[in-house]
C-alpha positions as CSV (number, residue, x, y, z in Angstrom):
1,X,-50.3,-29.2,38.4
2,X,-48.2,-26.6,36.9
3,X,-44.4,-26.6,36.7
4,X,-42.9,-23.1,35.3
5,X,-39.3,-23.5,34.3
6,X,-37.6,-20.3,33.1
7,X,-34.6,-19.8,31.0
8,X,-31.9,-17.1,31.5
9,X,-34.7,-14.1,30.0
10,X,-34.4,-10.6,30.9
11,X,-37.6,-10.2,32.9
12,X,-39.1,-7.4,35.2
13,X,-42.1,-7.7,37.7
14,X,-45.0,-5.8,37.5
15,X,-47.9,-5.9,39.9
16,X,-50.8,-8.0,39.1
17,X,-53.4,-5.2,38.3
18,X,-56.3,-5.1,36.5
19,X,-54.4,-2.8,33.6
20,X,-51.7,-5.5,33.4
21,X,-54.0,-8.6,32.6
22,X,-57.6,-7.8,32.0
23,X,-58.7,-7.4,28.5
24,X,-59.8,-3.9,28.5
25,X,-59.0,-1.1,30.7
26,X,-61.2,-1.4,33.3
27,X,-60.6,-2.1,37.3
28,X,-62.2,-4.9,38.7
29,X,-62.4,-6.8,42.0
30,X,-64.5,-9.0,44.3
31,X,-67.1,-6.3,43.9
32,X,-67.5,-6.7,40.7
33,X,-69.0,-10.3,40.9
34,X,-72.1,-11.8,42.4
35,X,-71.5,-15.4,43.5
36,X,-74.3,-17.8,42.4
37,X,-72.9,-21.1,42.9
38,X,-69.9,-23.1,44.1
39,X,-68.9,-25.6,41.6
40,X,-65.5,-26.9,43.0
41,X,-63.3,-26.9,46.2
42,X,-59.6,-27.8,46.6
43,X,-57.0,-27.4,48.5
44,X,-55.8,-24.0,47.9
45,X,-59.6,-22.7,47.3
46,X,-62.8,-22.9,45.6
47,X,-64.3,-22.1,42.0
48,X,-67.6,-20.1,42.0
49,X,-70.1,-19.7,39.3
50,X,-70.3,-15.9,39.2
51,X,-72.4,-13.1,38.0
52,X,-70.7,-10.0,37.0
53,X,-72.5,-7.4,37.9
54,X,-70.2,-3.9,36.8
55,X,-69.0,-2.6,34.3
56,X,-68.2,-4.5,30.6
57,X,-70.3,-7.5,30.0
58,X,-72.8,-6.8,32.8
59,X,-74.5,-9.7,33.7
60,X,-72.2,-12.2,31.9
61,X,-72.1,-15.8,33.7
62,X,-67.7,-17.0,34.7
63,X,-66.4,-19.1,36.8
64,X,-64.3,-17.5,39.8
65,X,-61.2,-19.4,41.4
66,X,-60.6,-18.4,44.3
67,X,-57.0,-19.2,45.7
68,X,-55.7,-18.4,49.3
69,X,-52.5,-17.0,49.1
70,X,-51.5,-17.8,52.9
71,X,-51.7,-21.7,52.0
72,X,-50.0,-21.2,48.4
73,X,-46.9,-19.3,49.6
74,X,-45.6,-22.4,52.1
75,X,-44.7,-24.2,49.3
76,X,-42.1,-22.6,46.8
77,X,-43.1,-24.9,44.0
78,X,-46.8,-24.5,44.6
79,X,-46.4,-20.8,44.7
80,X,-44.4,-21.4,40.9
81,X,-47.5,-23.6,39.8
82,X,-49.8,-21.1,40.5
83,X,-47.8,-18.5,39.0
84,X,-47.5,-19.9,35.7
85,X,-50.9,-21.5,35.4
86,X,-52.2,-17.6,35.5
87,X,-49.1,-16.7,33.5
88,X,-49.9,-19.6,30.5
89,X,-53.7,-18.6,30.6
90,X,-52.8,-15.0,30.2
91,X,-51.5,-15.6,26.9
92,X,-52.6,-18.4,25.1
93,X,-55.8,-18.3,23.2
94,X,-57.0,-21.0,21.5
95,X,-60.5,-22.6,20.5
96,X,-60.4,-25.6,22.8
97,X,-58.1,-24.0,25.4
98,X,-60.1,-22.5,28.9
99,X,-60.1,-18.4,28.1
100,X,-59.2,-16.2,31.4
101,X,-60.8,-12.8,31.0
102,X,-59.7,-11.5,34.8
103,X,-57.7,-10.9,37.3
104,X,-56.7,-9.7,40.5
105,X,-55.5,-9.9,44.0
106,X,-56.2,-8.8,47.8
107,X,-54.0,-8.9,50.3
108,X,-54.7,-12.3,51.0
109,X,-56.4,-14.2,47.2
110,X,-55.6,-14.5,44.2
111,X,-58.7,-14.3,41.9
112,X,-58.7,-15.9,38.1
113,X,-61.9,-14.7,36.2
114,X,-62.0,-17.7,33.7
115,X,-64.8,-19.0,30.8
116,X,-67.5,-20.8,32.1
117,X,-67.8,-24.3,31.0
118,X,-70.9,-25.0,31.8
119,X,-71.4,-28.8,30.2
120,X,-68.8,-30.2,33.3
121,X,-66.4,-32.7,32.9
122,X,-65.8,-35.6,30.2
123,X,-65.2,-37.8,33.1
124,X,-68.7,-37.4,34.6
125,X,-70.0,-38.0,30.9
126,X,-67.7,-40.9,30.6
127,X,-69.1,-42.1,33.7
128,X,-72.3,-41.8,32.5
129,X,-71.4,-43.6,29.0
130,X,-69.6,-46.3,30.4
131,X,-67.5,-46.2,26.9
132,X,-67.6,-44.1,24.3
133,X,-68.0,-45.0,20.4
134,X,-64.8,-45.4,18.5
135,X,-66.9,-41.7,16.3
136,X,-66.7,-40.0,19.8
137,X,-63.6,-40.7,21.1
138,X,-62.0,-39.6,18.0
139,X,-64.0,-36.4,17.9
140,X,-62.5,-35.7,21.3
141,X,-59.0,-36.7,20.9
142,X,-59.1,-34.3,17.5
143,X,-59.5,-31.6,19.5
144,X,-57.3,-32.7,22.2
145,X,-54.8,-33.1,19.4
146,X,-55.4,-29.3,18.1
147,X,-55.2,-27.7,22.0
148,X,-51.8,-29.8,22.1
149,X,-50.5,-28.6,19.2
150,X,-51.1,-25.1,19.7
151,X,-49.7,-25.2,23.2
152,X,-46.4,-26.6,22.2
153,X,-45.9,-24.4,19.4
154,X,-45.9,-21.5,22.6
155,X,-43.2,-23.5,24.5
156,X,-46.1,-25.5,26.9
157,X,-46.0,-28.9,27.8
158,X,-49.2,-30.6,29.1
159,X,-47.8,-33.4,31.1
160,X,-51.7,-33.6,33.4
161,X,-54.1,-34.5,31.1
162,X,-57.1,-36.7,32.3
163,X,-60.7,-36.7,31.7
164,X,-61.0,-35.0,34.7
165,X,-59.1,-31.9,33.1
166,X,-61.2,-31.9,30.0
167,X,-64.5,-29.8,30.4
168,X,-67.4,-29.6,27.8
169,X,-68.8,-25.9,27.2
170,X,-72.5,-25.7,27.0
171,X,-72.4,-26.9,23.4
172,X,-70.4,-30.2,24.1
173,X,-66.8,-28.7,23.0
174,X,-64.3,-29.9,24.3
175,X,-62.2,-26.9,26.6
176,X,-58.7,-28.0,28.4
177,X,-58.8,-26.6,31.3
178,X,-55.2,-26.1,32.9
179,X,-56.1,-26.6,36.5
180,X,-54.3,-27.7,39.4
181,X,-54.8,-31.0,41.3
182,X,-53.5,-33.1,43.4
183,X,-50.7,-35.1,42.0
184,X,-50.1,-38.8,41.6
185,X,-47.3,-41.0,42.7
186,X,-44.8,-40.1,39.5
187,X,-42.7,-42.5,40.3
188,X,-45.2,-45.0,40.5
189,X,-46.4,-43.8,36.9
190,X,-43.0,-43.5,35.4
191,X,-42.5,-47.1,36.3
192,X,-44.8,-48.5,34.6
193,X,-45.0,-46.5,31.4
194,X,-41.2,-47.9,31.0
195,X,-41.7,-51.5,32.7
196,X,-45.5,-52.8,31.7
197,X,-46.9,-54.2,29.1
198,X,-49.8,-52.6,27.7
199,X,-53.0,-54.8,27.5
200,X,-55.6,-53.6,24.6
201,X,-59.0,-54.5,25.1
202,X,-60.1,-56.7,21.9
203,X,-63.2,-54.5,20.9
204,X,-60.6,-51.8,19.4
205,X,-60.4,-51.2,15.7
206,X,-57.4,-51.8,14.1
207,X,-56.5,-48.3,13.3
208,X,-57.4,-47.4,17.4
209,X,-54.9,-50.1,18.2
210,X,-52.0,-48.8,16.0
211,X,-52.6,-45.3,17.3
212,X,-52.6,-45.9,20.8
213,X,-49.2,-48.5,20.7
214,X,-47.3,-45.4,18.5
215,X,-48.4,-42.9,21.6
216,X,-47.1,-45.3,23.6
217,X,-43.8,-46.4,22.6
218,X,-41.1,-47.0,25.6
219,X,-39.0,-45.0,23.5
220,X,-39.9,-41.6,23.9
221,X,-38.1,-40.7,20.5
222,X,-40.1,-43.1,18.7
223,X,-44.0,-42.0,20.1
224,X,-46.1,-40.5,17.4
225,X,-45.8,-37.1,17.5
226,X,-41.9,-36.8,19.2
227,X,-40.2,-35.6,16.2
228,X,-40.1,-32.0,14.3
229,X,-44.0,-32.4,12.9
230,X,-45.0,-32.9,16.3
231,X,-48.8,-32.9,16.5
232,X,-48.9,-32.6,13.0
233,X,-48.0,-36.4,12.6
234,X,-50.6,-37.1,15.3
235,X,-53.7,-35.9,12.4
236,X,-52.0,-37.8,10.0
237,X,-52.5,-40.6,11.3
238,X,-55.4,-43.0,9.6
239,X,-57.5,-43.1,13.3
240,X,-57.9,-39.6,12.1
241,X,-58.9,-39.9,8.5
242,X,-62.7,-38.7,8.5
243,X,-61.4,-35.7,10.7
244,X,-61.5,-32.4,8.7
245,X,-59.5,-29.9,10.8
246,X,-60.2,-26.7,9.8
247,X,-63.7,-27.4,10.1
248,X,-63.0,-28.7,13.9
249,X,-61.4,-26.1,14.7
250,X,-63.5,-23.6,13.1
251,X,-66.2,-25.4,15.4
252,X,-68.0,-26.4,11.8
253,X,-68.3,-30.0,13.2
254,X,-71.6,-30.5,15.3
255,X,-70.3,-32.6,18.5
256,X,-71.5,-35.8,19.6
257,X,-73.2,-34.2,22.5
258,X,-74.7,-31.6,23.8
259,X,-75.3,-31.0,27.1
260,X,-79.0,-30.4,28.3
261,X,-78.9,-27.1,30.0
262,X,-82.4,-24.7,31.2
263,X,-80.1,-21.5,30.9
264,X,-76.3,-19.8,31.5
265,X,-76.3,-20.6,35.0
266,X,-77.5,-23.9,34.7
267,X,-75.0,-26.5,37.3
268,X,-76.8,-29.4,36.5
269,X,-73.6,-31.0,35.0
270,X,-71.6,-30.4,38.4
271,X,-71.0,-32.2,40.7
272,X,-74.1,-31.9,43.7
273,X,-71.5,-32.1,46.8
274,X,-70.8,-28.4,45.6
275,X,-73.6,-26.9,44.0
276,X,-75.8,-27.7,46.9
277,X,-73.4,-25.8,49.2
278,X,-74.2,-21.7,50.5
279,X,-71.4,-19.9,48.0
280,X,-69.3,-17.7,50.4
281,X,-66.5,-16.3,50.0
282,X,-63.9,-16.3,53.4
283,X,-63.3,-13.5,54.4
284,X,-59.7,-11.8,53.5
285,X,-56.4,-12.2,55.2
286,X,-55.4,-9.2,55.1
287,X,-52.1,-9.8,57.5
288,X,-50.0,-11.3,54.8
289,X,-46.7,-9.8,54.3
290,X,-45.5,-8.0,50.9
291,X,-43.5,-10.7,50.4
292,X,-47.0,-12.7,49.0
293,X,-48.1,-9.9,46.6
294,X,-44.4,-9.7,45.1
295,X,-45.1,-13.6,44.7
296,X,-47.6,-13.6,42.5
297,X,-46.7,-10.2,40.6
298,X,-46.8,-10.8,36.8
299,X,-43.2,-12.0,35.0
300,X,-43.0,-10.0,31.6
301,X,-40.1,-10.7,29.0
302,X,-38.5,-8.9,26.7
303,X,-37.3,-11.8,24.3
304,X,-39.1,-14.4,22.0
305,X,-41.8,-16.7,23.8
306,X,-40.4,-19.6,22.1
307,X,-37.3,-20.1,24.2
308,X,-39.5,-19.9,26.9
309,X,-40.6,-23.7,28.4
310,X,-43.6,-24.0,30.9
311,X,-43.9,-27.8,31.9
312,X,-47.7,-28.7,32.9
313,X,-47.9,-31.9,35.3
């Protein structure tokens, strides 16, 4: 989930328009897109595997979200999440980060136009693993480490990440992909970080062990990676010492797996509830009042990014 805090910026609002976000200048809507396959459904919408079929990149494979704006707009803080997850994937670009190429609204959805990450989940393949090697893990959290670093030096905090928010691309990289679900108890999760002990399984190396007690200090002044080198003291750390980082991020480093995929718009790594289903998308509300469009128009500011703070739950 996302949580947008703004400081006191001067900022203006521009209608979401394909000039305003899309990478190039041209004008693109549902239209534009052939839906293939439905690869997840939540609350507020779906995500589509797509086809785009105009224009630029003809024939390129994305995934489409789909959001409803009528169910969105009930909830002020929903409406905020939603906001600044298109907002934070407008401008950061990163390696390991999902890219949005896309996007646009009707009178009644808002569509993001993102990458494709066609190798699914971690969690399915950790699922399928049962554990993963001490090699793969830290493969993994390297990157996780990277994608981190480079969203906190733009002023984001990823306060949601999971295995279930961690998607492979068709060569097994790891991509974040800032999505929204739904949230756990906080209080319930705050409680514990602060109250219970933390209970190591024995099979974990000693360098694994010192790693994971240092992220997890009560103290959130004393975690690994709290202080002015932020993720920087994260690869320092000996866990990480086979790691070469500008070959990771470089993508130089062949991953520990690669998904087995026939072709681009291969779902096999998706979940089967989904891909089995007709993709449709509902038809348009168009009786929504202005007041939705001005809700998801575009905030642009005119002062440095860095004292701007998004929070990611």
């Amino acid at each position: 989930i996302l949580k947008c805090l703004f400081s006191s910026l001067e900022t203006e609002e521009v209608e979401l328009t394909s000039e305003v976000v899309n990478r190039d200048s041209e004008r693109v809507g549902p239209d534009c897109f052939e839906l293939l396959t439905v690869l997840g459904k939540g609350g507020y919408g779906k995500v589509f595997q797509v086809r785009k079929v105009q224009g630029s990149q003809m024939g390129k494979i994305f995934a489409m979200k789909v959001l409803r704006k009528a169910k969105i707009v009930r909830n002020a803080k929903d409406t905020a999440h939603t906001r600044a997850e298109r907002e934070i994937l407008e401008t950061v670009r990163h390696p390991f980060i999902v890219d949005l190429w896309y996007a646009f609204q009707t009178g009644g959805k808002l569509y993001l136009i993102l990458e494709c990450l066609s190798g699914g989940e971690l969690f399915m393949q950790l699922e399928k693993e049962g554990i993963f090697m001490e090699d793969t893990a830290c493969f993994y959290l390297a990157e996780i480490t990277l994608a981190l670093g480079h969203l906190h030096s733009n002023g984001i905090i990823y306060r949601d990440l999971k295995p279930e928010n961690i998607m492979l691309n068709h060569e097994g990289v790891f991509v974040s992909a800032i999505v929204k679900r739904k949230p756990e108890n906080t209080h319930l999760t705050i409680d514990k970080i602060l109250k219970c002990k933390i209970c190591l399984p024995p099979y974990l190396t000693p360098d694994a062990r010192d790693l994971i007690k240092k992220l997890l200090k009560k103290n959130p002044s004393q975690r690994l990676g709290s202080g002015k080198g932020d993720c920087a003291d994260i690869q320092k750390h000996p866990f990480f010492r086979h790691i070469n980082w500008d070959d990771l991020l470089h993508k130089r480093v062949e991953p520990p797996y690669r998904p087995s995929l026939q072709s681009d718009e291969d779902v096999s790594q998706f979940d089967s509830r989904f891909t089995r289903q007709t993709p449709v998308d509902s038809p348009d509300d168009t009786t929504l009042s202005g007041s939705a469009d001005h809700a998801f128009a575009v905030r642009k500011t005119h002062t440095h990014t860095h004292h701007r703070i998004h929070i990611l739950r």
